[in-house]
C-alpha positions as CSV (number, residue, x, y, z in Angstrom):
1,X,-13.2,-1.2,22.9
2,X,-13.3,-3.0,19.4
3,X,-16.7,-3.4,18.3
4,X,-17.3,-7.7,17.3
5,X,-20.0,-8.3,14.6
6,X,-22.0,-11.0,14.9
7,X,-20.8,-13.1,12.3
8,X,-17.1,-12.8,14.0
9,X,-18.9,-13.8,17.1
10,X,-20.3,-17.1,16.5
11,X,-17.1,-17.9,14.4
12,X,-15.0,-17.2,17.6
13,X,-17.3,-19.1,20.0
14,X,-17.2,-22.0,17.5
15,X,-13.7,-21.9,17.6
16,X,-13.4,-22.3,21.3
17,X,-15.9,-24.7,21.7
18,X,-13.8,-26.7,19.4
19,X,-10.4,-26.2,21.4
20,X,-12.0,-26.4,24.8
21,X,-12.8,-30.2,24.1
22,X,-8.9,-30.6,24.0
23,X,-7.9,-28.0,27.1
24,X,-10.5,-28.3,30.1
25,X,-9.8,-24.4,30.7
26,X,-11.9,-21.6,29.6
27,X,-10.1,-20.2,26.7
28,X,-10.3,-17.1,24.9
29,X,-9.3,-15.5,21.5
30,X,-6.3,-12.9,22.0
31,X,-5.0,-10.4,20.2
32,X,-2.1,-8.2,20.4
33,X,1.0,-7.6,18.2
34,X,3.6,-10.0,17.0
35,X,6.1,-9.3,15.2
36,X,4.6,-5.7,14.9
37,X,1.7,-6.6,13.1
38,X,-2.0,-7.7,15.0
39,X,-2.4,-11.7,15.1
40,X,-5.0,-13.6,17.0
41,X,-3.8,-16.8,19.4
42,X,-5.8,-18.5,21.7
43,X,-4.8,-18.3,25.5
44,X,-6.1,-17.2,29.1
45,X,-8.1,-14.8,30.1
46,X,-5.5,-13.2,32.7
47,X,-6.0,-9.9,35.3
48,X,-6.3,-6.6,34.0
49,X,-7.5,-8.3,30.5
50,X,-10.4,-5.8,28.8
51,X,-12.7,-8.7,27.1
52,X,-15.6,-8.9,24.5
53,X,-18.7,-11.3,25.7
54,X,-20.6,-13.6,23.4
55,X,-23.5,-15.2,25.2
56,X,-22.6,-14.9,28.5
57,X,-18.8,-15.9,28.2
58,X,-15.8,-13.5,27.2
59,X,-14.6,-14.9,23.5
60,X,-11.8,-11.6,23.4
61,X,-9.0,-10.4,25.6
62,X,-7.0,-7.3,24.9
63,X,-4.3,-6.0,27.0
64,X,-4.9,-2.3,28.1
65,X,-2.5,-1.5,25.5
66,X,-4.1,-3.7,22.7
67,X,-7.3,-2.5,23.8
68,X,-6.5,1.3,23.4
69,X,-5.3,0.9,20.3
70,X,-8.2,-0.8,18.7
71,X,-10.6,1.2,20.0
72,X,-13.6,1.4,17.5
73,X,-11.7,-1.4,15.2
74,X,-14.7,-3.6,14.0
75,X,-13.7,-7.2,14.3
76,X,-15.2,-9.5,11.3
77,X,-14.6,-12.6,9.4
78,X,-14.5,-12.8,5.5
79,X,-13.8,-15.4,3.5
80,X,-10.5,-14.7,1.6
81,X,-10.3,-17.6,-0.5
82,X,-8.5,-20.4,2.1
83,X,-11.8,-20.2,4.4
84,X,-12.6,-18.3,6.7
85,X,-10.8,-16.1,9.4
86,X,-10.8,-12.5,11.4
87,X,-10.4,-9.6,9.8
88,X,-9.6,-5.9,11.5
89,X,-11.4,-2.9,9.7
90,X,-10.6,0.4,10.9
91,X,-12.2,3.4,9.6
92,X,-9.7,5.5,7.9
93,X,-11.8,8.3,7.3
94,X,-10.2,10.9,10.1
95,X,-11.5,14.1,8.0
């Protein structure tokens, strides 16, 4: 399972709590590939969904296949220069 810091959890539960004033449904954060490269949307939890809790509420879904491949990816938020927004770090270091 990815591992969500802290930081990228508060960001993501604000993020929800500010589209769930619009959409009545619990929402979550999901990611899986698009266009072959990892994006986040926000969407449904839906059945077979592996998710990441935040106090008491699941604020990530991964689809088996998402979730096998980003196993032990650390899920963050930086600041790249527009604001802020998730970041995937993986650790490269296989030796």
């Amino acid at each position: 399972m990815a591992i969500v810091t802290p930081v990228a959890a508060l960001y993501l539960e604000a993020a929800l709590e500010r589209a769930e004033r619009e959409e009545p449904q619990p929402l979550v954060v999901r990611i899986d590939r698009q266009s072959g490269q990892w994006a986040a949307r926000l969407d449904r939890q839906a059945p077979g969904d592996e998710t990441v809790e935040s106090n008491g509420r699941a604020i990530l879904a991964f689809d088996e296949e998402a979730a096998d491949a980003l196993y032990a990816t650390v899920i963050d938020v930086e600041d790249r220069g527009t604001g802020p927004e998730l970041v995937l770090k993986t650790d490269d270091r296989s030796n």
